[in-house]
C-alpha positions in Angstrom: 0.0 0.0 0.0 1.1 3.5 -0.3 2.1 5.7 2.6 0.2 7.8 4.8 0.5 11.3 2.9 -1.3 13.4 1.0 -2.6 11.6 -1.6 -1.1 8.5 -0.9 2.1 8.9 -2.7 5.3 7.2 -3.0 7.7 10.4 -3.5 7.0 13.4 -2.9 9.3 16.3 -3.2 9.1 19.8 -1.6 11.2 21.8 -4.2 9.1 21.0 -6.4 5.7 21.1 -5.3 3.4 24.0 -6.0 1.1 22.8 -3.3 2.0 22.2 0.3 -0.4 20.2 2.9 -0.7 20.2 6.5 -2.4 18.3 8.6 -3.8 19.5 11.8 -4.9 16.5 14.3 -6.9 19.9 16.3 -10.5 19.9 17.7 -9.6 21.4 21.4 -12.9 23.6 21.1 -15.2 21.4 19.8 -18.7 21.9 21.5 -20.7 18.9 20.3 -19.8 16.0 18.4 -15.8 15.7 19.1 -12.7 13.2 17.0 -12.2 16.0 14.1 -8.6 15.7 15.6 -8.5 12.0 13.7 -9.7 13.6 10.2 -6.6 14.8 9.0 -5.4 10.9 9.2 -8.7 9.1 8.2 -8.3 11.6 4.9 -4.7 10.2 4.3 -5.3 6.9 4.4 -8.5 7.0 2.2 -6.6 9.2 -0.6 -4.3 6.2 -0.6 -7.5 4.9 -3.2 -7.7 7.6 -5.0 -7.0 7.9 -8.7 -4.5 10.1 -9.8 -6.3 11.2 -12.9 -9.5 13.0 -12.8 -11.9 12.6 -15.6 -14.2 15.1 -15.2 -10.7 17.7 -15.7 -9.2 15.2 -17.7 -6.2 16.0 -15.8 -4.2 14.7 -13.0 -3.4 17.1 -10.6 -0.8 15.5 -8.8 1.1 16.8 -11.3 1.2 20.1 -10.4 3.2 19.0 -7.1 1.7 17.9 -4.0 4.1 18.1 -0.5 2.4 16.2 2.3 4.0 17.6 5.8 3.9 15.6 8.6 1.1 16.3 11.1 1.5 19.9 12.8 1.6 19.1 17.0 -1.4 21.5 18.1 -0.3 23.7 21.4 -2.1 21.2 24.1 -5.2 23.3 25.5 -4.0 26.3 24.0 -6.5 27.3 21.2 -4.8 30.6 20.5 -1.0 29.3 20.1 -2.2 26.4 17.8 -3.6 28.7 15.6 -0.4 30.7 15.7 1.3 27.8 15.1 -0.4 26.9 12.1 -0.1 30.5 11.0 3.8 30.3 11.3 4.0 27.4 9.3 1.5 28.4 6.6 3.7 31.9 6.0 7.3 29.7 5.3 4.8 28.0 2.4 3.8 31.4 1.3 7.3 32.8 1.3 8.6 30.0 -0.8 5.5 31.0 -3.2 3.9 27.5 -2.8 0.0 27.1 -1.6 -0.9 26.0 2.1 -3.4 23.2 2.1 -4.7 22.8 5.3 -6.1 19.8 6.3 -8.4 19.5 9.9 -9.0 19.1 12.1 -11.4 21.7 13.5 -12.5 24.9 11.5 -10.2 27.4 13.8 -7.5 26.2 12.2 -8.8 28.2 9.2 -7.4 31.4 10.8 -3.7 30.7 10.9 -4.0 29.8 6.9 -5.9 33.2 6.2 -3.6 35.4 8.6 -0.4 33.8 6.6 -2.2 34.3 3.2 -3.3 37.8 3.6 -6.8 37.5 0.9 -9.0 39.9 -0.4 -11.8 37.9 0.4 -12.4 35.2 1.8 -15.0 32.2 0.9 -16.3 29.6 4.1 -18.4 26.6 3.0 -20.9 25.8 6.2 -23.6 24.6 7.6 -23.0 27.2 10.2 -22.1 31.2 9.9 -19.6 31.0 12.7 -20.1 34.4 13.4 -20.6 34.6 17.2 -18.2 36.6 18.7 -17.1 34.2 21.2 -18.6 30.7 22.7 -18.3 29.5 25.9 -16.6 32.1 27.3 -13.8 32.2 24.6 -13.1 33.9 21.1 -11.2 31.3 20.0 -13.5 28.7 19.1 -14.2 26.9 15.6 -17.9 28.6 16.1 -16.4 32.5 15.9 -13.9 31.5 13.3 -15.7 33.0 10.2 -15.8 36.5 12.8 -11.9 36.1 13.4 -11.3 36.3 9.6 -13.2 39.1 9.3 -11.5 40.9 11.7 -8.2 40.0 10.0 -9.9 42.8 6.8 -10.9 40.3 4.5 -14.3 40.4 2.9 -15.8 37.2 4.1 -18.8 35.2 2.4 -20.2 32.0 4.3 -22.4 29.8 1.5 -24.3 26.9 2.6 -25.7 27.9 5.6 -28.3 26.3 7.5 -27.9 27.4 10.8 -27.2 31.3 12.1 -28.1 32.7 15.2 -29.7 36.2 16.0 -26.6 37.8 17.1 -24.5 36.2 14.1 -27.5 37.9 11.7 -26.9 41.3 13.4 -23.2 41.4 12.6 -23.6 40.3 9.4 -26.0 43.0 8.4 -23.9 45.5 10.7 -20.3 44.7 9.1 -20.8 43.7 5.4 -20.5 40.2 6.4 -21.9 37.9 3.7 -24.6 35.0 4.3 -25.7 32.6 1.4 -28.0 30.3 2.6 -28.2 26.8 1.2 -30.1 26.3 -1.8 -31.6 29.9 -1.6 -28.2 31.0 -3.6 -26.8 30.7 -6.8 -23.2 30.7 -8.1 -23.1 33.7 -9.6 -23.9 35.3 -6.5 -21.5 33.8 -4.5 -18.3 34.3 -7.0 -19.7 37.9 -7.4 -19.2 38.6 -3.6 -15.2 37.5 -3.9 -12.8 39.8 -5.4 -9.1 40.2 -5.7 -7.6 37.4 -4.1 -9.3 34.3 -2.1 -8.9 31.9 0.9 -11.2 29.3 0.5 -12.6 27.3 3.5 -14.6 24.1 3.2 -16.4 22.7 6.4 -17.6 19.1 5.4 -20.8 19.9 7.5 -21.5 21.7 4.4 -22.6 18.9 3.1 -26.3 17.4 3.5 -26.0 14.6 5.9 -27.0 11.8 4.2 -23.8 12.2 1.8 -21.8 13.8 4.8 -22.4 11.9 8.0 -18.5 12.4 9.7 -19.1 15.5 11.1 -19.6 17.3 14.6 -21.8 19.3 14.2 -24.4 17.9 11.1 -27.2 20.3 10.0 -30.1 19.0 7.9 -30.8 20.5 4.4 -26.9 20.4 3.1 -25.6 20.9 -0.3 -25.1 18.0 -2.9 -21.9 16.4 -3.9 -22.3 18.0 -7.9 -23.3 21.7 -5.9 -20.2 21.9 -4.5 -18.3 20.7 -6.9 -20.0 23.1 -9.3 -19.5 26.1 -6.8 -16.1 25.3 -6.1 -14.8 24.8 -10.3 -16.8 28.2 -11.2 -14.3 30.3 -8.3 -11.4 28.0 -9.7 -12.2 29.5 -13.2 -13.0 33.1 -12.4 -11.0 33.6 -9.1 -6.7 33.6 -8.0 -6.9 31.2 -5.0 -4.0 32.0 -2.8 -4.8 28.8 -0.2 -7.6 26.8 0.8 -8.2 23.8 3.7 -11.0 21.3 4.1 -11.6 20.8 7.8 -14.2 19.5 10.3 -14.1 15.6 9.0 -14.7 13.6 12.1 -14.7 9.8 11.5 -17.2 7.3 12.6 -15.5 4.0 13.0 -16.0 1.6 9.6 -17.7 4.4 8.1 -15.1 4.6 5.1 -17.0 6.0 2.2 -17.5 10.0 4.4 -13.2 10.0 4.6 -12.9 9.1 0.7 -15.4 11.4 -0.3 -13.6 14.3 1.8 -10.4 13.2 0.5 -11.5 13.1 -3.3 -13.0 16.6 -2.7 -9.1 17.9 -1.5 -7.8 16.5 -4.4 -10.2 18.3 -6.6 -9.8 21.1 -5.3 -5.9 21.2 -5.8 -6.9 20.8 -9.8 -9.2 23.6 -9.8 -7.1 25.6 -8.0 
């Protein structure tokens, strides 16, 4: 069998790679449904199926260069540092003008990848705004991570949402923070709200449940496979991505088909971006 990397590859070389991934075994602040800190290897070991060739792109994106780092050690019960961990080692990627993949984990992550990337705008795929301004007593949680971006300067839009509280409405309509709910939306109006250049955060929980079950915190009413997909191509064509993660995969035991799906989505994504 192949190794455990990113996707599964035999050789892999840094110099060369346009695309750098790092997993994050993180989910300190998770407030329902826990074990996102075992997505970044359940991911790994299911890419080890994937094909290398894509036929929908009738490409193989591999070939653009794909690093797989090993697994960043998250700061124990210490939200804040993890992220600036994470952060520290998604601005050496930057400076040596390769894309940071990050790979969760919990959303908060998220942060570190768009303070090292500096975007325009940035665009979060979930079920959930993640707006609130802090949770539990504490800012840094993967519920106010979508706030935290915003208060880096970026223009954030959140598409897919199904679940928003009063308070997280109020600052959106307060600070030009951007809400597309799920299905009520179409792609045009989400690549229209993104200019310059993008971050692009995908919570699996974006996902409708019955194609998406791995997750912490699952929300009923979720977008399609092909919806993604579709949403995700159209900012690849129009849009200069700058780095992107896919985070909030939690694994339920001999459940494989949720890990393969999120790592075939990763893999995408590096070819349309």
């Amino acid at each position: 069998m192949p190794p455990y990397n990113f996707p599964g590859q035999e050789e892999q070389d840094y110099d060369s790679a346009g695309y750098v991934v790092v997993p994050v075994p993180f989910d300190s602040t998770a407030c329902y449904g826990g074990n996102a800190r075992n997505g970044p290897l359940a991911v790994m070991q299911a890419s080890r199926q994937l094909s290398f060739y894509d036929w929908e792109s009738k490409s193989a994106p591999i070939e653009k260069g794909i690093f797989c780092m090993r697994e960043l050690e998250p700061v124990r019960g210490d939200a804040r540092l993890t992220v600036e961990r994470v952060r520290q080692a998604c601005e050496e990627i930057v400076d040596d003008n390769k894309k940071p993949v990050l790979l969760g984990g919990e959303h908060l992550i998220s942060l570190g990848g768009v303070q090292a990337c500096k975007p325009d705008s940035v665009l979060v795929l979930d079920a959930h705004a993640d707006a609130w301004n802090e949770l539990e007593g504490s800012k840094w949680s993967h519920a106010c991570v979508s706030r935290r971006m915003h208060e880096e300067g970026a223009c954030v839009s959140v598409a897919g949402v199904r679940s928003i509280s009063e308070e997280e409405l109020d600052y959106s309509k307060k600070k030009g923070f951007n809400v597309f709910y799920a299905n009520k939306s179409t792609v045009g109006d989400v690549v229209k709200s993104l200019k310059g250049r993008v971050y692009i955060s995908v919570d699996v929980d974006v996902l409708d449940p019955s194609v998406m079950p791995s997750t912490g915190t699952p929300e009923p009413g979720g977008l399609s496979w092909e919806q993604v997909c579709s949403l995700l191509e159209a900012i690849g064509q129009k849009r200069k991505v700058v780095g992107f993660d896919l985070v909030e995969l939690a694994p339920i035991p001999f459940l494989e088909a949720p890990n393969y799906l999120a790592a075939k989505l990763l893999y995408k994504m590096v070819g349309w971006f």
